[in-house]
N, C-alpha and C positions, 0 to 999 in steps of 0.2 A: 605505440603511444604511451606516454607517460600520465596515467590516472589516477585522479583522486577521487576517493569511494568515502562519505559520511553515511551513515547507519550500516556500516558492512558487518557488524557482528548479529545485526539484525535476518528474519527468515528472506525478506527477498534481498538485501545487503550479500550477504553469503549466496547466493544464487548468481546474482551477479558477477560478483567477484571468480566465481568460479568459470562462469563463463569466459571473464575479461583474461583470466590465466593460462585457460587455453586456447585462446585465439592470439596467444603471445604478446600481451600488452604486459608492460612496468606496472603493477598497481599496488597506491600506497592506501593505508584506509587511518582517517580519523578518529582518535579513539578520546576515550577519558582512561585517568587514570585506573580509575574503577571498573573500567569492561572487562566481559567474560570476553576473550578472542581465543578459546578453542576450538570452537567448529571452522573459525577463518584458518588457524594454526594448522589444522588437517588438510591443510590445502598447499602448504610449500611453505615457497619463497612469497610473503607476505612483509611489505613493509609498513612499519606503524607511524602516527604522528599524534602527535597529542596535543591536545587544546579542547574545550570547552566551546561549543556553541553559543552559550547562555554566560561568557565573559569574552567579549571581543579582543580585549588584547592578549590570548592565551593562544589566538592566531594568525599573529605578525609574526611572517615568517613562514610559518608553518604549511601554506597554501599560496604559494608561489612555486612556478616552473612546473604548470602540470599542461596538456594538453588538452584533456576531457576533465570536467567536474562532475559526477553524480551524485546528486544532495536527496538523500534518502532519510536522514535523521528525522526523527521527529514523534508523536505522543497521540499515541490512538485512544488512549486511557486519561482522562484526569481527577482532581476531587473536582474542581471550580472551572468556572471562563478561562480565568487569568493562566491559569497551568496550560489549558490548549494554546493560550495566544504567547505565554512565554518564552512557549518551545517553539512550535508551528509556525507562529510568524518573527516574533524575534529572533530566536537562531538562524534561522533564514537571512533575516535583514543581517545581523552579525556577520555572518558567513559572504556575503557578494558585497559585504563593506569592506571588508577586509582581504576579499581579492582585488575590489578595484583601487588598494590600494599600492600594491604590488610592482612591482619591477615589469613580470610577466603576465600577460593575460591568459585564459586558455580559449583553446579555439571553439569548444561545446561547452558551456555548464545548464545539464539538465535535471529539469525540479520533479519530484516524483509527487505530485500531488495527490487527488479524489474525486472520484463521481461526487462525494459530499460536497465537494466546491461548488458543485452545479446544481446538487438538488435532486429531488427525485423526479421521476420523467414520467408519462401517460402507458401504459400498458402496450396501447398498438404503437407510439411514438417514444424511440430510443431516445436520449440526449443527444445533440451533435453541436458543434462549438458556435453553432452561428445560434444556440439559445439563449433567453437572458437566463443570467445564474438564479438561482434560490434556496441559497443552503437553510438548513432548519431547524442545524444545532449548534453548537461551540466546534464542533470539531471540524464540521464544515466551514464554517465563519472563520475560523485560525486557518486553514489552509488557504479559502479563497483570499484572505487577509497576505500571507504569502506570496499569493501569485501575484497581487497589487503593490506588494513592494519591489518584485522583481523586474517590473516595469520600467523604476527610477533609473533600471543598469544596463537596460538590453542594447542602447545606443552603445555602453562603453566593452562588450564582450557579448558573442550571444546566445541568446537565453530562451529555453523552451520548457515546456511544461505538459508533462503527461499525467493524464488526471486515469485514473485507476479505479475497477469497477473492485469487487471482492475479488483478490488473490490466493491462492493454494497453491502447493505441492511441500518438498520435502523441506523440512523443517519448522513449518508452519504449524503455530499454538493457537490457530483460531479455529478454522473448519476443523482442527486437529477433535476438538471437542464434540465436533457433529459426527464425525467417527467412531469416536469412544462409545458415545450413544449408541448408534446404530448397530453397533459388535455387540452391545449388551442386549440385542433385540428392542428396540423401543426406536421409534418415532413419532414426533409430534403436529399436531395437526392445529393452528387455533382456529378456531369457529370464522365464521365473514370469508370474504374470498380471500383467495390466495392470495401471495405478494410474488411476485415478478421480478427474479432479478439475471443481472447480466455477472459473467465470472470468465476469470483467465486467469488458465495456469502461469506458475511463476516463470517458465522457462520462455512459453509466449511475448512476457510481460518483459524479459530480460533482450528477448528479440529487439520488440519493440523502441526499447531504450537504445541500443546500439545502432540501430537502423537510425534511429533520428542521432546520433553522434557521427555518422559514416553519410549521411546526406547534403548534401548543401542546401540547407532551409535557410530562407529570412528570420532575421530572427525576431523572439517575440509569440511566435507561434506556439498556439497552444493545440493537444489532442488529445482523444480516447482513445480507449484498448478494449478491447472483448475477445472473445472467442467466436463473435459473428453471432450466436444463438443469443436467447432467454429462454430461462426456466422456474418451472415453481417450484416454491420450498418443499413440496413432494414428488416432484420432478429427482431434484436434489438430493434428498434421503434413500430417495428407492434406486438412485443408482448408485449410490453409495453402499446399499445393502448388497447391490448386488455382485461390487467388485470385492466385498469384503465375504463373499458366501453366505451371508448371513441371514435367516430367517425373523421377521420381524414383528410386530404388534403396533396399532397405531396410537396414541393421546391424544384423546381431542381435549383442546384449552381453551377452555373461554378467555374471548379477547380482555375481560372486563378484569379476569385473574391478575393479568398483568400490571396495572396500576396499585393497586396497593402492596404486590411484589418487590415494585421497583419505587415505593416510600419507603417500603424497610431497607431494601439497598440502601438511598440517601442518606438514612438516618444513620444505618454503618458506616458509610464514607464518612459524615460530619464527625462522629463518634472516634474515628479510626484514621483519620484524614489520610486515607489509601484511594486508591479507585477501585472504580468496581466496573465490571461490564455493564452489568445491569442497569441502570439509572433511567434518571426519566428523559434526560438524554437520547439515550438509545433506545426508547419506547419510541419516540418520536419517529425513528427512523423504519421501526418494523411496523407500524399502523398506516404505514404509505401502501401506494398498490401496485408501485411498483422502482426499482433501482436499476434503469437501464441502462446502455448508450452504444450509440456507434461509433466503428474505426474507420468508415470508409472514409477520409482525411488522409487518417493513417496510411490504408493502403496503398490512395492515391498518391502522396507525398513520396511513401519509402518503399511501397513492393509489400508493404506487412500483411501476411499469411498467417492467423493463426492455425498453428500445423496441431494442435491438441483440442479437440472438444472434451465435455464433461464426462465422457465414459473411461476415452484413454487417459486423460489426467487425473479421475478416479482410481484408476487400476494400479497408476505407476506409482502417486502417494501412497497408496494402501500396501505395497510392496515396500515402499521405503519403508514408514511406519513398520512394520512387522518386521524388516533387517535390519531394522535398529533397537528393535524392543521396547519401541513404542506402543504397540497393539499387540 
């Protein structure tokens, strides 16, 4: 198949692509002028195209004659709304405007969305697609704002949507940090109960995306991903500690730390107009009880097996990390 990959210089981008190379597919990946594409570049025969999600005419042309589309681009970070919805949903609307305007269509374009689109879920009750949505932040709102554009196109080519719980393995600069921590001896505890969330390794996740490009679904369809489990953020750390060998100490935080934490974030962002993790934002999302959801959809649709829970996809990370001199 002849494929086209948006965010492939990205950590599940590059995962992808890696897979798509050795299952012998053409794959071309979307760039700007400005991307780093060395870790894609360690991979072969890689071809590039360039354009701009956020100017639409920089991709006439440039996404026609592909087979599969996986539209991964997009901004987990911003200062404002406007930056999540710029990228998140306007690149998106850019990008399926500018294939439906095309000579060729392709036969799969699948949208790598978020559990954020949906919201956070009840402790015993995962998400499953037949919920009403309730995102709770910008970043959730710009995605699910995405998936609502790509509704206008699913008549003219078709169009799925995989909403993604927290992802990890090699290359990833997110959990990458909960790692760090944990090699240093430290984990953190905040006061109140636990928070509950759902994770799938990126190779799982790269399954999943192929499975739904190699299935004959209606199109339209949207679904979750997991590893099947939930775990708590000490769940989470202590088996992190344990794939890393490492002996640990715990932090208990009061929840209440966090709020004036994350005004001085804001006030950096305003000051620095960068993003920041921290924000009040992403308070929002950790003072929930829990980020769950299920794939039985999934399974049921395509056969999808997640073949890695949180211990082997611990172990395998923490192995990359350290052969790359990351850890």
């Amino acid at each position: 198949m002849k494929v086209l990959v948006t965010g492939g210089t990205g950590f599940i981008g590059y995962n992808l692509v890696s897979r798509l190379k050795r299952d012998g597919h053409e794959v071309t990946c979307l760039v700007r002028p400005t991307s780093n594409t060395r870790w894609l570049n360690s991979l072969g025969d890689i071809s590039y195209v360039t354009g701009d999600l956020l100017a639409q005419e920089s991709l006439e042309g440039v996404v026609d004659g592909f087979d599969w589309v996986f539209h991964l681009a997009g901004v987990v970070t911003a200062v404002n709304r406007d930056g999540y919805f710029r990228v998140n949903h306007g690149g998106t609307r850019n990008l399926v405007e500018s294939i439906a305007k095309q000579n060729t269509r392709p036969d799969k374009f699948i949208f790598v969305s978020s559990l954020a689109a949906g919201g956070p879920s009840g402790v015993s009750q995962p998400r499953t697609e037949e919920m009403a949505d309730n995102p709770i932040n910008h970043y959730g709102e710009s995605k699910r704002a995405a998936e609502i554009a790509l509704k206008d196109y699913r008549d003219r080519f078709p169009i799925y949507v995989m909403r993604s719980p927290i992802v990890y393995g090699p290359l990833d600069t997110g959990v990458y940090s909960i790692f760090q921590a944990v090699q240093k001896g430290w984990q953190f505890k905040l006061t109140g109960e636990d928070l509950y969330l759902s994770l799938v390794y990126v190779e799982d996740l790269v399954d999943g995306l192929i499975r739904l490009a190699e299935h004959d679904i209606p199109t339209g369809e949207m679904f979750y991903i997991s590893d099947h489990y939930q775990y708590t953020v000490d769940q989470i750390q202590t088996t992190l500690a344990h794939a890393l060998d490492s002996d640990t100490r715990t932090i208990r935080v009061p929840r209440s730390l966090l709020y004036p934490v994350a005004g001085i974030s804001e006030l950096i962002i305003r000051a620095r107009k960068k993003p920041s993790y921290l924000n009040f934002q992403k308070l929002k999302e950790i003072m929930q009880n829990a980020w769950t959801c299920s794939s039985e959809k999934l399974t049921r649709m395509t056969g999808f097996q997640a073949e890695y829970g949180l211990m082997d996809g611990a172990y395998r990370t923490a192995d990359w990390y350290k052969s790359h001199g990351w850890l």
